[in-house]
Each structure stands twice: as C-alpha cells, then as structure tokens.
N, C-alpha and C positions, 0 to 999 in steps of 0.2 A: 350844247354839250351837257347831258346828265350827271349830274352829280350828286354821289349820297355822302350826304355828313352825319358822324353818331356824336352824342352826348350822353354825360349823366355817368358814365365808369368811374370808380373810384375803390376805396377801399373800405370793407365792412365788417362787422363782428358778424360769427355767424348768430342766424334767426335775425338779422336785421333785414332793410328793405333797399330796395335802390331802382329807381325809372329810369328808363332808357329812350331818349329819341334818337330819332334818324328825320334829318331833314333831306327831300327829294328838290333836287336843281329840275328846271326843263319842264314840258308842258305835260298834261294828261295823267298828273298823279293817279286821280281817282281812277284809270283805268288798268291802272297796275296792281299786278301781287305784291305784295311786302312780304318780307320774312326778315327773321332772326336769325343767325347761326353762330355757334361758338367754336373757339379752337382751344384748346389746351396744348400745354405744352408735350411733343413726342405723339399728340394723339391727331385724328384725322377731325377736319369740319364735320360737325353734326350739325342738325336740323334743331332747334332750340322751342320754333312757331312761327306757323304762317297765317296771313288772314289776305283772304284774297278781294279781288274788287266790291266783289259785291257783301264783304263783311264777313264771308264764314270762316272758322278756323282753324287750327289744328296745332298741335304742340306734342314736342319730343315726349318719350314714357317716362325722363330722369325730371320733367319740370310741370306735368302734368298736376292744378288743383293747388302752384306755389305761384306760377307765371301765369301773368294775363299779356295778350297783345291785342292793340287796339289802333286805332287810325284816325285822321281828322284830316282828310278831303280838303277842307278850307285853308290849311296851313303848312298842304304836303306833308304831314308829318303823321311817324308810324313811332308807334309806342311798345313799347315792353316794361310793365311794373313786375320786377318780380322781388316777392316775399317768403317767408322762411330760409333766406341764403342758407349755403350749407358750402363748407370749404370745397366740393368738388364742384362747385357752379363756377370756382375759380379758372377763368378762362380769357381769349383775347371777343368779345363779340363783335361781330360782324352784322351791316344791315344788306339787306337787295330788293332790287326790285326786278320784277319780270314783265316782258308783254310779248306776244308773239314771238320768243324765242329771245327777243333781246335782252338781256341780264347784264347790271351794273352792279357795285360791289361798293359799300366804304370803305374808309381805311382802318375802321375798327376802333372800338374802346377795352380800354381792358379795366376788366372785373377781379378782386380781389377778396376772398371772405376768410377772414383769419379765424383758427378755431379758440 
C-alpha cells in the first residue's frame, strides 16, 4: 500500500521561508514522478512543481525563481523549499506521485502567509 505523507505546513509572515516534505510509503520511489500541487480555497488544484525520475523539473509561472523542488532517492522523500512567500501561496499543498499511470495523493499540508 502506497502512501504519501506531507510535512513542514505552517504559518508565515510573508517574504518568509518554509520546506516541505512528502514522504513516499512502498517500493521504487526513485522510479516515480513527484510533484507538488496546491489548492486554495474556491479555486481549482494547480500544478505548484514537478521533478521527475530522472531529476528534471518544472514549476507553476506563480512560483517560478521563489520555489525549488528536489528529491532524495535514499529517504523517499520529495522536497519543496519555497522562499519569498507571498499571501497568495496561501493554500491546502498537496504531494503525488506518478508511474505508469498510477497516481497516489497526500492528505495535504496547509500553508498559510500572513501579509
């Protein structure tokens, strides 16, 4: 049984900083996608960053150059630091993983950046 667990949500002033893990349950981490997504309240899941098996990545046009994600193979675990908050990064984030169509979900952390 797969399971993603998030860490690290809390509450910030904005321009502060805050990391996020997701630890992956179950075997062959390193052969999955990881991503980030967030949900706001009234708005739909967006795409936040992803960084795929082999390390490349990609990130939303709202977090591009403030958010890094990164991964560590050895520990299952997928990372998001993200820096410059800003009250609209206020949201519930979400981790996933993908392989061959199968896609797993956390239960989310929620982020808060007070202005």
């Amino acid at each position: 049984q797969v399971q993603l667990v998030e860490s690290g949500g809390g509450l910030v002033q904005a321009g502060g900083s805050l990391r996020l893990s997701c630890v992956r349950s179950g075997s062959a981490f390193s052969f999955n996608h990881m991503g980030w997504y967030r949900q706001a309240p009234g708005k739909q899941r967006e795409l936040v960053a992803l960084i795929t098996s082999v390390g490349s990545t990609n990130y939303g046009d709202s977090v591009k150059g403030r958010f890094t994600i990164s991964r560590d193979n050895a520990k299952n675990t997928v990372y998001l630091q993200m820096n410059s908050l800003k009250p609209e990064d206020t949201a519930v984030y979400y981790c996933k993983s993908e392989r061959f169509g199968n896609i797993y979900w956390g239960q989310g952390t929620q982020v808060t950046v007070s202005s």
